[in-house]
LUMMIGU-317462 format. One record per residue: residue number from 1; chain; residue in three letters; x, y, z of N, C-alpha, C in turn. Coordinates in Angstrom, 2 decimals. Layout:
residues N
REC    n  chain  res     n.c1     n.c2     n.c3    ca.c1    ca.c2    ca.c3     c.c1     c.c2     c.c3
REC  NUM      A  Ala        X        Y        Z        X        Y        Z        X        Y        Z
...
This chain:
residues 116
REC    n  chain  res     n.c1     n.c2     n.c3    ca.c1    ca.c2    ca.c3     c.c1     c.c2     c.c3
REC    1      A  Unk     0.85    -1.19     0.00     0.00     0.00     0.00     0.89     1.24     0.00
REC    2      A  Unk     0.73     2.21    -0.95     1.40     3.25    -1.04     1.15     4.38     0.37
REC    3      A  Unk     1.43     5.36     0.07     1.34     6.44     1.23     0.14     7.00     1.04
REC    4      A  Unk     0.08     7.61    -0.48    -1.51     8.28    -0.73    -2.67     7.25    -0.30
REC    5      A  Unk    -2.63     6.31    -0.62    -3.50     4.90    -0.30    -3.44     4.91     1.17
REC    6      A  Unk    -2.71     4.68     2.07    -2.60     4.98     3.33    -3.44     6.25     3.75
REC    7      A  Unk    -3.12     7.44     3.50    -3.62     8.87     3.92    -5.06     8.71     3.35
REC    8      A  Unk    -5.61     7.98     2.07    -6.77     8.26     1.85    -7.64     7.52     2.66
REC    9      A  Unk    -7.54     6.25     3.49    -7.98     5.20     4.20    -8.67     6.03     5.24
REC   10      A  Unk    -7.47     7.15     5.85    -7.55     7.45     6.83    -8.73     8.85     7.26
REC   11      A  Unk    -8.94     9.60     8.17   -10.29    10.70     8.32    -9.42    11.93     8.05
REC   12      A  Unk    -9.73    12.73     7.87    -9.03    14.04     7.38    -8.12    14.69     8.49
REC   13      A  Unk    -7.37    14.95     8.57    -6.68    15.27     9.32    -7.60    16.37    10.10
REC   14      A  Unk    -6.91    16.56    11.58    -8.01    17.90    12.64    -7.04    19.05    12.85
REC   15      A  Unk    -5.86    18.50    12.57    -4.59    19.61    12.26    -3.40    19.70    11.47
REC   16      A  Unk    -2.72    20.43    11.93    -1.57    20.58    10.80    -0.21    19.92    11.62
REC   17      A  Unk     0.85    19.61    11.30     2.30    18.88    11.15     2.70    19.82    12.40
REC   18      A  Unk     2.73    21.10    11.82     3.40    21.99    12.48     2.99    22.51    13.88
REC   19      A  Unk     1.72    22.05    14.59     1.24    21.91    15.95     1.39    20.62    16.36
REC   20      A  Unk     2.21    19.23    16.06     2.07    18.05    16.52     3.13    17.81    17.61
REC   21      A  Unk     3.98    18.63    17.41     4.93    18.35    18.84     5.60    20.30    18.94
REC   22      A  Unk     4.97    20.78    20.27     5.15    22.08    20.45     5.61    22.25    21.82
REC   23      A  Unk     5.68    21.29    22.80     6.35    21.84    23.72     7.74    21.66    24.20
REC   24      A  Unk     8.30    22.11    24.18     9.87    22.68    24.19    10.69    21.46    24.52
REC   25      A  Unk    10.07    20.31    25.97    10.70    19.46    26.55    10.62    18.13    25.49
REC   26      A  Unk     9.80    18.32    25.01     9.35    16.90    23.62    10.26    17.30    22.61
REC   27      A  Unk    10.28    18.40    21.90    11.31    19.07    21.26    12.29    18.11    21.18
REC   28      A  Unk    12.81    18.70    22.78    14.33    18.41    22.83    14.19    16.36    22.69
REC   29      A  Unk    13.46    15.83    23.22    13.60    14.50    23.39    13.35    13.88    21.50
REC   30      A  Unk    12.68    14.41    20.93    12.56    14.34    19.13    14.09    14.46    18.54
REC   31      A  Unk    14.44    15.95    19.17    15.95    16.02    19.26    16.71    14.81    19.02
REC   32      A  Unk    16.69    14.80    20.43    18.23    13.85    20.90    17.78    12.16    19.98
REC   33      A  Unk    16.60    11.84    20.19    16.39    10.68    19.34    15.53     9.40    21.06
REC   34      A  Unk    15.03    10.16    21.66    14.47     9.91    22.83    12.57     9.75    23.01
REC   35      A  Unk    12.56    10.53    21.68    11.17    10.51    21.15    10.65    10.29    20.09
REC   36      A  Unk    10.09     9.05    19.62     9.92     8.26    17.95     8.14     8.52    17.78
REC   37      A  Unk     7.68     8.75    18.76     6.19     8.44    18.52     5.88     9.95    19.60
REC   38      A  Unk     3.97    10.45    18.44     3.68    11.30    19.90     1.89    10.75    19.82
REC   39      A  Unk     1.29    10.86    20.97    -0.05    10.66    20.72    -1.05    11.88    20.70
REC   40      A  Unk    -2.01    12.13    19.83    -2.78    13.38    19.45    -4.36    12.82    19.80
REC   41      A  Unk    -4.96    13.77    20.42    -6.52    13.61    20.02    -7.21    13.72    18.59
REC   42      A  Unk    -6.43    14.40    17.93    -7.03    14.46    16.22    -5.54    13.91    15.97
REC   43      A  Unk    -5.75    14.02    14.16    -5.00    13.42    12.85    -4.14    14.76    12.68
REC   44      A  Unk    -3.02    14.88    12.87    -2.24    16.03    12.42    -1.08    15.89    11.39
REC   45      A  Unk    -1.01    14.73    10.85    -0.14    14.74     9.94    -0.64    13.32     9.52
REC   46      A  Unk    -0.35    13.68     7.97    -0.03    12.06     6.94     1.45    11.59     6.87
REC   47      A  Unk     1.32    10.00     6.38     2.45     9.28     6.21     3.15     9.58     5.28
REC   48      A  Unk     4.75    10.29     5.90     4.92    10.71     4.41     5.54    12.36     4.80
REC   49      A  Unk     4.70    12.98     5.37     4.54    14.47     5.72     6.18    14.64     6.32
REC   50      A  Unk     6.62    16.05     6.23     8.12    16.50     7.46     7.41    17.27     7.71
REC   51      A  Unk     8.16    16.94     9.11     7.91    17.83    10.43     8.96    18.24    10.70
REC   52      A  Unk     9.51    19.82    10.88    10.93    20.28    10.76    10.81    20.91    12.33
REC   53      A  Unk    11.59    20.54    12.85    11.92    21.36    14.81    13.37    21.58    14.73
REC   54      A  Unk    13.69    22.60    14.84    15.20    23.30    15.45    16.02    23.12    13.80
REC   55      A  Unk    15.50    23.26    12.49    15.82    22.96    11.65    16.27    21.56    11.45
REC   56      A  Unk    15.71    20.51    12.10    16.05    19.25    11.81    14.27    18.34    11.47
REC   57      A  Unk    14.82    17.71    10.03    13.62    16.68     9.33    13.39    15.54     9.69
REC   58      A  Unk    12.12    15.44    10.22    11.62    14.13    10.57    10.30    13.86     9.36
REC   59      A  Unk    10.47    12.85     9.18     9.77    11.65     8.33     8.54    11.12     9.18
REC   60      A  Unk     6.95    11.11     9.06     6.16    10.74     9.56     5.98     9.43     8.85
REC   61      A  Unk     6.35     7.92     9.83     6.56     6.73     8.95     4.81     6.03     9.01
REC   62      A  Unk     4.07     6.13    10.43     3.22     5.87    10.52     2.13     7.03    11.14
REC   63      A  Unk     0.86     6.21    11.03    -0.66     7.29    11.41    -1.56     6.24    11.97
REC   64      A  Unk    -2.03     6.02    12.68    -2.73     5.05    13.44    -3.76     5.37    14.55
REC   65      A  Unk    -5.14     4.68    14.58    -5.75     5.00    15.68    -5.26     4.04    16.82
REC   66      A  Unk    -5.07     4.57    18.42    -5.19     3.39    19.24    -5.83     3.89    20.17
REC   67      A  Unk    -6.32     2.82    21.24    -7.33     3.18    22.35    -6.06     3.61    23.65
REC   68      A  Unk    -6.68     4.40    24.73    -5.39     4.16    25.55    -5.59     3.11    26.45
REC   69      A  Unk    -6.70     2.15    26.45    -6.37     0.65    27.07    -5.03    -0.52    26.60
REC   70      A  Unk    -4.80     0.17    25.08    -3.86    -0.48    24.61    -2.17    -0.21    24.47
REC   71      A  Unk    -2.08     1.11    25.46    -1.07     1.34    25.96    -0.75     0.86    27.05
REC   72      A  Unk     1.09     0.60    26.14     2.24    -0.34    27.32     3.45     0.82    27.48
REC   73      A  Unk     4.24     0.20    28.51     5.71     1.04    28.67     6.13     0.61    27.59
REC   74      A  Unk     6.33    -0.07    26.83     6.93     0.44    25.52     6.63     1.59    24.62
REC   75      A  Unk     5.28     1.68    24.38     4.65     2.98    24.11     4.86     3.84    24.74
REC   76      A  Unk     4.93     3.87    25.70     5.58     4.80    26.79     7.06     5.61    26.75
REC   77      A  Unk     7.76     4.58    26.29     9.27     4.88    25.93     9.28     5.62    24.46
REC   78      A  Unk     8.26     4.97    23.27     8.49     5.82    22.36     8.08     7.04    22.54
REC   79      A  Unk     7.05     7.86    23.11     6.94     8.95    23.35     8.15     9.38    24.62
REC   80      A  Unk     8.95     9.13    24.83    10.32     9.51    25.30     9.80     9.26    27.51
REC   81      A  Unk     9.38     8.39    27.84     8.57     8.41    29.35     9.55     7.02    29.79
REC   82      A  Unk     9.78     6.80    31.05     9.93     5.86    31.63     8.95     4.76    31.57
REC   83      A  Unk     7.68     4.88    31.50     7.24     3.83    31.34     5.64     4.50    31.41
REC   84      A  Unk     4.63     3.45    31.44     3.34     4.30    30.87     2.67     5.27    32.57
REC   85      A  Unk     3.18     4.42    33.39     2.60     5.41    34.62     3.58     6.94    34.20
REC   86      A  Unk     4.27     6.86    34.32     4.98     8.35    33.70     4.30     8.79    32.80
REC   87      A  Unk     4.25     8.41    31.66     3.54     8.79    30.46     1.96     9.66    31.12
REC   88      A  Unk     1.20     8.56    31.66    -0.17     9.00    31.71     0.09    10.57    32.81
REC   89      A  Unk     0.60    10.33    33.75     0.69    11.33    34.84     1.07    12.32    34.56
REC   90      A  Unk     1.95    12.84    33.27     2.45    13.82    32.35     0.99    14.10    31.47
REC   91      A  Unk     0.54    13.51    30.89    -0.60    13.43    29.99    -1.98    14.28    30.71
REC   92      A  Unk    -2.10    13.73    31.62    -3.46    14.12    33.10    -2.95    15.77    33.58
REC   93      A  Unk    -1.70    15.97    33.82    -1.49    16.83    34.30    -1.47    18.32    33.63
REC   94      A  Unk    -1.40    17.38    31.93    -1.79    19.04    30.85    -3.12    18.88    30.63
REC   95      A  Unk    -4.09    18.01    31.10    -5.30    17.97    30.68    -5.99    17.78    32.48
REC   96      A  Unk    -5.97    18.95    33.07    -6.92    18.58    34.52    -8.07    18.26    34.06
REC   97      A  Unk    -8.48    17.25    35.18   -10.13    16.73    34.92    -9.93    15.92    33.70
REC   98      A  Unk    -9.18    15.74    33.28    -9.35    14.53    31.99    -9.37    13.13    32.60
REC   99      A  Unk   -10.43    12.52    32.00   -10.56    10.98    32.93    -9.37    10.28    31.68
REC  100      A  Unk    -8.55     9.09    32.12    -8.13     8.51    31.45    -9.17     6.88    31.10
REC  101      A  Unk    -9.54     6.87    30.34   -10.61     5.81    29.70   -10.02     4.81    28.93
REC  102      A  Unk    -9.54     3.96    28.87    -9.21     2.51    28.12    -9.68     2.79    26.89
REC  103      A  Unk   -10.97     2.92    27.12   -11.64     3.17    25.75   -11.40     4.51    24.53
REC  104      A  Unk   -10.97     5.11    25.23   -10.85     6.36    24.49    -9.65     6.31    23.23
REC  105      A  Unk   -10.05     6.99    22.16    -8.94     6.73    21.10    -8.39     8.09    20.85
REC  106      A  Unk    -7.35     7.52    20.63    -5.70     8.90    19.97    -5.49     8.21    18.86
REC  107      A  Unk    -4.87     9.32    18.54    -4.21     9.07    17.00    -2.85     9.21    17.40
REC  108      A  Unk    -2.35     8.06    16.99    -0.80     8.17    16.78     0.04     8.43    15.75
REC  109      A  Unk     1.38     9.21    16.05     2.57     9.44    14.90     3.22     8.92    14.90
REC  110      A  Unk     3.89     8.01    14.37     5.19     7.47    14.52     6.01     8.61    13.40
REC  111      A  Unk     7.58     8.53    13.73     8.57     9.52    12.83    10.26     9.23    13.12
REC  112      A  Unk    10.50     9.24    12.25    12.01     9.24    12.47    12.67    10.53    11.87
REC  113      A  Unk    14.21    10.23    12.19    14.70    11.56    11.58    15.01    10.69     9.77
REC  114      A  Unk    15.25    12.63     9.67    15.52    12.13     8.19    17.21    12.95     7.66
REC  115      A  Unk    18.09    12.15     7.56    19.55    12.51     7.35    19.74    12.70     6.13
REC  116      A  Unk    20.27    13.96     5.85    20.09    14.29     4.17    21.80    14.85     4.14
């Protein structure tokens, strides 16, 4: 399956590339190579898309829905966390009053860098 084939499968995006990773400390962890994945409430980028931070290109390899019942500390680690209790307690704490629900779905990015 190509990329366009991929992106067309998928619901229209709810944002743009360039709001998918904005806070300074994620930044740096995209940076260093500490952060491969981020999770979004909407679709902010297709497979395929660059996402440029501190003048460095990342490659969006995947786009995926998942529930957060189906988050593990491995998932955890790709968004750059010790493990998913870290993860969520970071997550809760930019969203007060947000219930965390098993059921509830994110959209995920996966991305690597891109060395030119």
């Amino acid at each position: 399956m190509t990329n366009h084939e991929v992106n067309n499968s998928l619901p229209p995006k709810t944002c743009t590339i360039d709001r998918l990773i904005t806070v300074p400390e994620d930044i740096k962890k995209v940076i260093e190579g500490k952060k491969t994945a981020t999770r979004r409430n909407g679709r902010y980028a297709d497979v395929g898309e660059v996402m440029v931070l501190q003048d460095q290109k990342f490659r969006v390899d995947n786009v995926y829905s998942q529930s957060l019942g189906e988050l593990t500390d491995e998932h955890a680690r790709q968004e750059g966390f010790e493990g998913l209790e870290d993860y969520k307690e970071t997550i809760l704490s930019f969203h007060p009053g947000m219930p965390w629900l098993p059921q509830m779905r994110v959209w995920v990015h996966e991305f690597s860098p891109i060395n030119e």
